[in-house]
C-alpha positions as CSV (number, residue, x, y, z in Angstrom):
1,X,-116.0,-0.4,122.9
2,X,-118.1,0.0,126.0
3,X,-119.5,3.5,126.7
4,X,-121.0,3.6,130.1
5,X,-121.8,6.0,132.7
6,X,-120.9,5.3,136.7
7,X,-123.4,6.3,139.0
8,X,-122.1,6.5,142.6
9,X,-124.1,8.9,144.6
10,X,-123.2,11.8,145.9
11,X,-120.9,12.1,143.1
12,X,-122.2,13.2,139.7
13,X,-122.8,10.6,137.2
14,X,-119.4,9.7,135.5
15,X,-119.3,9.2,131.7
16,X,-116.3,6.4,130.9
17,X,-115.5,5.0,127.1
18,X,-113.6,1.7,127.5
19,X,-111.8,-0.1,124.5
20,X,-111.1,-3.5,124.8
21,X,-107.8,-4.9,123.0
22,X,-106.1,-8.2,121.8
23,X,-103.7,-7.0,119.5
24,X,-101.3,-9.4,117.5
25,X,-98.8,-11.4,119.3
26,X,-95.4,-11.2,119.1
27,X,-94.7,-14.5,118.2
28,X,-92.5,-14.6,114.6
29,X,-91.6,-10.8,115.0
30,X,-88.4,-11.5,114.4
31,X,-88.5,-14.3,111.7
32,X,-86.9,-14.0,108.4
33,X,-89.5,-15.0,105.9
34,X,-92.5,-13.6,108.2
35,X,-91.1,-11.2,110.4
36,X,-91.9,-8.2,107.9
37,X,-95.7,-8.6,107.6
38,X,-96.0,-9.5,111.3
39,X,-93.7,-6.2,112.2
40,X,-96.6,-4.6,109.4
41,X,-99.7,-5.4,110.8
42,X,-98.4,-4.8,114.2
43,X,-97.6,-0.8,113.5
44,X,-100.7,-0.5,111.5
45,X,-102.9,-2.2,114.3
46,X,-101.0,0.1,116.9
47,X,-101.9,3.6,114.7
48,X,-105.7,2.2,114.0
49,X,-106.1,2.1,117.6
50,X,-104.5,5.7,117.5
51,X,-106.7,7.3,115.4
52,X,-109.8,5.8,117.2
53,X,-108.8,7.6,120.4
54,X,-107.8,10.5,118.8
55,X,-111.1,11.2,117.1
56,X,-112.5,10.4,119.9
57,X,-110.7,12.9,122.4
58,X,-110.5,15.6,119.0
59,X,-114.7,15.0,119.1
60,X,-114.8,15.6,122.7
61,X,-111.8,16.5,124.7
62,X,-113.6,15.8,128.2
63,X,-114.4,12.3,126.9
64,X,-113.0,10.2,129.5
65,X,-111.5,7.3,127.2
66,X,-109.8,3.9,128.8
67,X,-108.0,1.6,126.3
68,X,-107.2,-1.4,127.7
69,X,-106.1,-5.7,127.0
70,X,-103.7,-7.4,125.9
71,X,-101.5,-5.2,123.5
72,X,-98.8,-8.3,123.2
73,X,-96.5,-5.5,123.7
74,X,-93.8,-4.0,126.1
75,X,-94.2,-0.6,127.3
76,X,-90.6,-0.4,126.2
77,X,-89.3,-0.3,122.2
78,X,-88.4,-3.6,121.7
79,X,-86.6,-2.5,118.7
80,X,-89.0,-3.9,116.1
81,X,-92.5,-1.8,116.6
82,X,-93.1,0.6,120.2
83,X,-96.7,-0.5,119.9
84,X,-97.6,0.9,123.2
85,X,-95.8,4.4,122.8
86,X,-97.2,4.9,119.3
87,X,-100.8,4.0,121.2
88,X,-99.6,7.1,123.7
89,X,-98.9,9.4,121.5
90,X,-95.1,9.2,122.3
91,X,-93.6,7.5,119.2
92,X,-90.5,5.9,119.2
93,X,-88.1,8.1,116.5
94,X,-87.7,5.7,113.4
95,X,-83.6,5.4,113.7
96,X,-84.3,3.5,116.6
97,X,-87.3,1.5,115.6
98,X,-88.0,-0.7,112.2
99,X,-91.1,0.4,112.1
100,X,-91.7,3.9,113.1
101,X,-95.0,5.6,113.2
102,X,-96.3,9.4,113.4
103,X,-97.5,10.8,116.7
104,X,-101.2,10.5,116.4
105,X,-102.7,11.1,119.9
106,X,-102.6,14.6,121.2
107,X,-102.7,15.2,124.4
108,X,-100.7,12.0,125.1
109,X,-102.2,8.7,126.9
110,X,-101.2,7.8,130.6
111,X,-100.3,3.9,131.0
112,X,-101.4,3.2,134.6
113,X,-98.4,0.4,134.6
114,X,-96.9,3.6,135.7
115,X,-98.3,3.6,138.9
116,X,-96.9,0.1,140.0
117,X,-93.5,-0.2,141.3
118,X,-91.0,-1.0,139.0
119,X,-90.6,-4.6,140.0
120,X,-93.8,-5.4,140.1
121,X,-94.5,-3.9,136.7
122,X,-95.5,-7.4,134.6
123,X,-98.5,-9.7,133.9
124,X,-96.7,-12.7,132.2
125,X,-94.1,-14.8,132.3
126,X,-92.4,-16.2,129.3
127,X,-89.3,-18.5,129.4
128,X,-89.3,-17.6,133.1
129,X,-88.9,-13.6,131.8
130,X,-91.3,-11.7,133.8
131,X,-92.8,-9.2,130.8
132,X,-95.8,-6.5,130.8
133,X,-97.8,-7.1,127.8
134,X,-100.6,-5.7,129.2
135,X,-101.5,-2.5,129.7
136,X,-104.3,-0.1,130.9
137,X,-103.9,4.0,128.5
138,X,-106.5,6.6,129.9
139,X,-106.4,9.9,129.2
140,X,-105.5,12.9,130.7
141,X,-108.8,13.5,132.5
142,X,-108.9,10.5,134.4
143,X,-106.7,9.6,137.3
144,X,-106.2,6.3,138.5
145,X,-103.6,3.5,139.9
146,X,-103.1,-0.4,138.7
147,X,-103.1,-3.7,140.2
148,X,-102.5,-7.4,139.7
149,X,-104.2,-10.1,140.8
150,X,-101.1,-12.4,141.2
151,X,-102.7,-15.9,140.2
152,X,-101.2,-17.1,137.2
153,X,-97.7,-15.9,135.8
154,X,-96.2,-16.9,138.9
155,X,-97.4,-20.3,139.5
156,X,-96.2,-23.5,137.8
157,X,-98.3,-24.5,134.5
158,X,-98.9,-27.7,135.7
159,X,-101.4,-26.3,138.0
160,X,-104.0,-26.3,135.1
161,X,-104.1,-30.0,135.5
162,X,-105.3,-29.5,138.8
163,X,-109.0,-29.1,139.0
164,X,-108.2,-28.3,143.1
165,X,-105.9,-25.4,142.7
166,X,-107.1,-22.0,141.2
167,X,-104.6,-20.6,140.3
168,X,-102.8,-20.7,136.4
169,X,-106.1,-20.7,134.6
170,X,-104.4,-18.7,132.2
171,X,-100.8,-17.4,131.4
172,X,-102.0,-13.8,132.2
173,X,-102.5,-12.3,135.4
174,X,-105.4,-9.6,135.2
175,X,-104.8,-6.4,135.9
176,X,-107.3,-3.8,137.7
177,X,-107.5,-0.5,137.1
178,X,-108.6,1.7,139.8
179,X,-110.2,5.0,138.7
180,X,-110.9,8.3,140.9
181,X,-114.1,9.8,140.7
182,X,-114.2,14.0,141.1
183,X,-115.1,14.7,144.4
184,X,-118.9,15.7,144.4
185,X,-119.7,19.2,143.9
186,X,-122.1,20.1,146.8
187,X,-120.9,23.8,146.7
188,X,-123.2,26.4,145.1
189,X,-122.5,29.1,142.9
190,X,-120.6,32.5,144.1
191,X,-123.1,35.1,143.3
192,X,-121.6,38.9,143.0
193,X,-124.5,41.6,143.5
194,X,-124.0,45.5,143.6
195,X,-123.0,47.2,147.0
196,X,-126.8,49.4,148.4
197,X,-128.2,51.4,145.6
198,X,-129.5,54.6,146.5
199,X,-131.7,56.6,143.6
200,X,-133.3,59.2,143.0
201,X,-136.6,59.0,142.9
202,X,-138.3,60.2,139.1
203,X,-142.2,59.6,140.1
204,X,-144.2,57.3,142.6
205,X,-141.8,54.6,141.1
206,X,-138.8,54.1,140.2
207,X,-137.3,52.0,137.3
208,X,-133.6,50.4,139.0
209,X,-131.5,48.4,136.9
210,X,-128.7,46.3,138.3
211,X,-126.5,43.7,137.7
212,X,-125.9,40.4,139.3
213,X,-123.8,37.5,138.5
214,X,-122.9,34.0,139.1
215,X,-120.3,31.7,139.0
216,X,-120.0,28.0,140.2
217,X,-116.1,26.4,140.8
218,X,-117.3,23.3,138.4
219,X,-119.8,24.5,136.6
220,X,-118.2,28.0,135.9
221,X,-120.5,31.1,134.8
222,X,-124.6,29.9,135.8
223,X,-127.7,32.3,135.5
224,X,-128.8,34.5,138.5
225,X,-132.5,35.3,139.2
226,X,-132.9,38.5,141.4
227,X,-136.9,39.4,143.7
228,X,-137.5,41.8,142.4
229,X,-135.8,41.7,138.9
230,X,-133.4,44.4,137.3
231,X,-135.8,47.4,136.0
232,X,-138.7,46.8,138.0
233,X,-140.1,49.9,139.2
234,X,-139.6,50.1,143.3
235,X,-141.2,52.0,145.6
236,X,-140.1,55.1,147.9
237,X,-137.9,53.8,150.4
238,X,-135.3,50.7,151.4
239,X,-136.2,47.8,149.1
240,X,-134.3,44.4,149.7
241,X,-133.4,42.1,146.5
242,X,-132.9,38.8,146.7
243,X,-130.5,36.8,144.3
244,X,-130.8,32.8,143.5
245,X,-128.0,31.0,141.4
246,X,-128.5,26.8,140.5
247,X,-125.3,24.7,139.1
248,X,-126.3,22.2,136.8
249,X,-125.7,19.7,139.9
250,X,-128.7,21.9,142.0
251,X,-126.9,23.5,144.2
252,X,-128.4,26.4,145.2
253,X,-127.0,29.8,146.6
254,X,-128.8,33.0,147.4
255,X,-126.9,36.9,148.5
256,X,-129.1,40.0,148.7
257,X,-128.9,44.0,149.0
258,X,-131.1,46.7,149.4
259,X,-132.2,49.3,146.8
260,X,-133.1,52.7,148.6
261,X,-135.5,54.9,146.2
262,X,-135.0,58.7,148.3
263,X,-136.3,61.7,147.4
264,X,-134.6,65.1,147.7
265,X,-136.4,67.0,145.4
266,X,-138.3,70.1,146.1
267,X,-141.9,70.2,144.8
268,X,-142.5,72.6,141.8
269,X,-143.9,76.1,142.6
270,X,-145.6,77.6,139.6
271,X,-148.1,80.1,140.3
272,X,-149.2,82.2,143.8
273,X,-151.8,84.4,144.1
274,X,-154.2,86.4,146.2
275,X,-157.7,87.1,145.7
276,X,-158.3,90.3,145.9
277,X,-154.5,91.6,145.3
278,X,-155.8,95.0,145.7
279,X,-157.8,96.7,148.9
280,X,-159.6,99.7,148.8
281,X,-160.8,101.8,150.7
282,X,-158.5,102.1,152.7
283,X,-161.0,102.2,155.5
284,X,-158.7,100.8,158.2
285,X,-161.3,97.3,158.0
286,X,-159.8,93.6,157.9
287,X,-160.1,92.3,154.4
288,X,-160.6,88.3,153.9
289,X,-158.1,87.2,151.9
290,X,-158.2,83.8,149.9
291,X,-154.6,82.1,148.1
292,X,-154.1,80.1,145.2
293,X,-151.2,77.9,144.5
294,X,-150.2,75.1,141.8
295,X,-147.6,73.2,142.9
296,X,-146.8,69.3,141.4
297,X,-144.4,67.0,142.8
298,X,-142.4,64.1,140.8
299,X,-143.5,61.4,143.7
300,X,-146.6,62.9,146.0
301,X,-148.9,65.5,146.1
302,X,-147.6,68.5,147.7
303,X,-149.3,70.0,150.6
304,X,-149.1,74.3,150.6
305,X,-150.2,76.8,153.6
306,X,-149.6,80.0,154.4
307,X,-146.6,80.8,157.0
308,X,-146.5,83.7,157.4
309,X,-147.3,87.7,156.4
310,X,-144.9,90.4,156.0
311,X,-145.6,94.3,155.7
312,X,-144.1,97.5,155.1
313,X,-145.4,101.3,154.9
314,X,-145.7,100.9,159.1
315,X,-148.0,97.7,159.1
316,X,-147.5,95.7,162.1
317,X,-148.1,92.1,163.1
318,X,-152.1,93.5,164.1
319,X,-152.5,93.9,161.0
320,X,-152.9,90.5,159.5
321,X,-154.0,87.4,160.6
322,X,-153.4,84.0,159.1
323,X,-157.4,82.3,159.3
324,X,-156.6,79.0,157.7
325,X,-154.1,76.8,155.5
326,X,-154.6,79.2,152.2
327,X,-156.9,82.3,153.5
328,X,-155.6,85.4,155.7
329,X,-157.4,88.4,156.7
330,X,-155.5,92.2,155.8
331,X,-156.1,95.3,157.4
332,X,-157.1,97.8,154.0
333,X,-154.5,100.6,155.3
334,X,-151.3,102.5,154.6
335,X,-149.8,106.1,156.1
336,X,-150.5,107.6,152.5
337,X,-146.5,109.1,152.5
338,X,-145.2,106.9,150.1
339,X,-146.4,104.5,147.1
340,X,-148.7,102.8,149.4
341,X,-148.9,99.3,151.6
342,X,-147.6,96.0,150.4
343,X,-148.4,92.8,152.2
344,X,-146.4,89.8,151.6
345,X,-148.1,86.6,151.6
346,X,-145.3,83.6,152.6
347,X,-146.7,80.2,151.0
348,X,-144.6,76.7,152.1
349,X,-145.2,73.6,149.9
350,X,-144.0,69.9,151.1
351,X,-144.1,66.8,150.1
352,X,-144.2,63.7,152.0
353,X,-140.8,63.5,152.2
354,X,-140.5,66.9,153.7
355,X,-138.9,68.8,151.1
356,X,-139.8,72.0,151.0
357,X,-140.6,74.9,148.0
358,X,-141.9,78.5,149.0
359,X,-143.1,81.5,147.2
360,X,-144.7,84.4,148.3
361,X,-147.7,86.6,146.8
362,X,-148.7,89.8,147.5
363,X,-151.5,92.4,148.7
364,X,-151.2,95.8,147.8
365,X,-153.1,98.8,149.1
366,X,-152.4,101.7,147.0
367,X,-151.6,105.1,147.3
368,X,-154.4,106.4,146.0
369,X,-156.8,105.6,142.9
């Protein structure tokens, strides 16, 4: 038994188990006194070789597994043992053999003599009866076709006297088998990524799991590697990921997308106030007025200002006066017919992405005291 491995660039390297045979001979099958044990050792030869192969292909189905020789047998029953079918795994059924065997080979042998037309189906030539008793079995995995080298069952065997002619060297004519390598895979893998993401953003970054896969015609399922990975933490704004896949024969394929990180939340407003929030006198003077505001945004730091001042109890647009981002100036007045002035302070706070929170806080110039 020969295991060897074909190497035949670009295709991959190609594993092949080979079994040479010479099984017993037919000669005295069918004699009276010694036809029994010949019969014998002919079906037990035929389901050793079996078993091997079977082992073989149970042990490692993708195993590709050539049996081959001289099986001194027709790849028809001849009645006595169907060495070559019981080697198959396509026994003859015992009322129409004397020795019968199990099936033993699962999934079945191919016999390349198959491939060769039917009258050219024989490799020796015995009482001027053209036979086939030899045969290539491969399995399954492994397609192929046979030929003959036609230079000895068909020539005279008194050309082995002849040290000037070639040809009848032996009473066999060899036989070549012809085996077809898979194409080579020079096709990466199909990688699958997500359509865009968009997200929300929760803080300066954002944490954006994804999936990716892979998957290679030969090699099926392969590992896919993603810049930047699934869960890292991406910025504000259009990221673009990039995806690598590898077969086990290096081919390579990349696909990308883009993860968007937006944000479209408002920043949180949680105090206003105005220093002083009370005037008096009210002694008709502009009062300086300074604001206060805490504000906190999940990505940035907001920026607040003032935007504008409202007033009731007849104030007028004279009577205030935005000085700055956060500080105003009030005129300390009201008619003194109702409850007294109120000026309403606007505040606006953004954040860099423009959304926008507002409050307002206010300045009060009583009644009276």
């Amino acid at each position: 038994m020969l295991r060897a491995r074909i190497i035949a660039p670009p295709h991959d390297i190609f594993p092949v188990t080979v079994i040479a045979n010479h099984l017993r001979s037919l000669s005295g099958i069918d004699d009276p006194v010694d036809g029994l044990r010949i019969r014998t050792k002919k079906r037990a030869q035929a389901e050793d070789l079996a078993r091997l192969i079977q082992g073989r292909q149970a042990a490692d189905p993708s195993e590709h597994i050539v049996s081959l020789g001289d099986y001194n047998a027709f790849g028809v029953n001849d009645g006595y043992v169907d060495v070559v079918a019981t080697v198959r795994g396509a026994p003859t059924p015992a009322a129409n053999v004397a020795q019968a065997s199990p099936d033993l080979v699962e999934p079945n042998l191919v016999d390349l003599v198959d491939t060769v037309p039917a009258d050219q189906r024989y490799s020796y030539v015995f009482d001027g009866n053209a036979q086939e008793l030899d045969h290539v079995l491969v399995t399954q995995n492994l397609k192929g076709q046979l030929q003959y080298a036609r230079n000895d069952a068909d020539f005279p065997e008194t050309y082995r006297n002849d040290a000037n002619r070639p040809e009848r060297i032996s009473d066999h004519d060899p036989l070549v088998a012809f085996l077809a390598m898979p194409a080579p895979d020079l096709t990466g893998p199909r990688i699958t990524v997500p359509p865009p993401i968009t997200v929300e953003a929760t803080g300066p970054l954002t944490r954006v799991a994804f999936v990716v896969t892979a998957n290679d015609d030969v090699d099926g399922p392969v590992p896919a590697s993603c810049t930047p990975a699934s869960g890292t933490a991406f910025p504000l704004g259009s990221t673009t990921v990039t995806c690598t896949a590898v077969d086990t024969h290096s081919n390579s394929s990349t696909a990308s997308f883009d993860v968007t990180v937006i944000d479209t939340t408002a920043p949180s407003i949680r105090s206003v106030s105005a220093d002083p929030g009370s005037l008096w006198p009210p002694n008709k003077q502009m009062v300086a007025i300074a604001v206060s505001v805490s504000a906190t945004d999940l990505v940035s730091a907001p920026s607040c200002r003032l935007t504008g001042i409202a007033g009731n109890d007849g104030a007028t647009s004279a009577d205030w006066l935005v000085t700055s981002a956060l500080t105003a100036s009030v005129r300390a007045d009201r008619t003194g017919s109702g409850d007294g002035r109120v000026y309403t302070l606007q505040v606006a706070c953004v954040d860099a992405a423009g959304n926008t929170a507002r409050a307002t806080a206010p300045v009060v110039v009583p009644h009276d005291r």
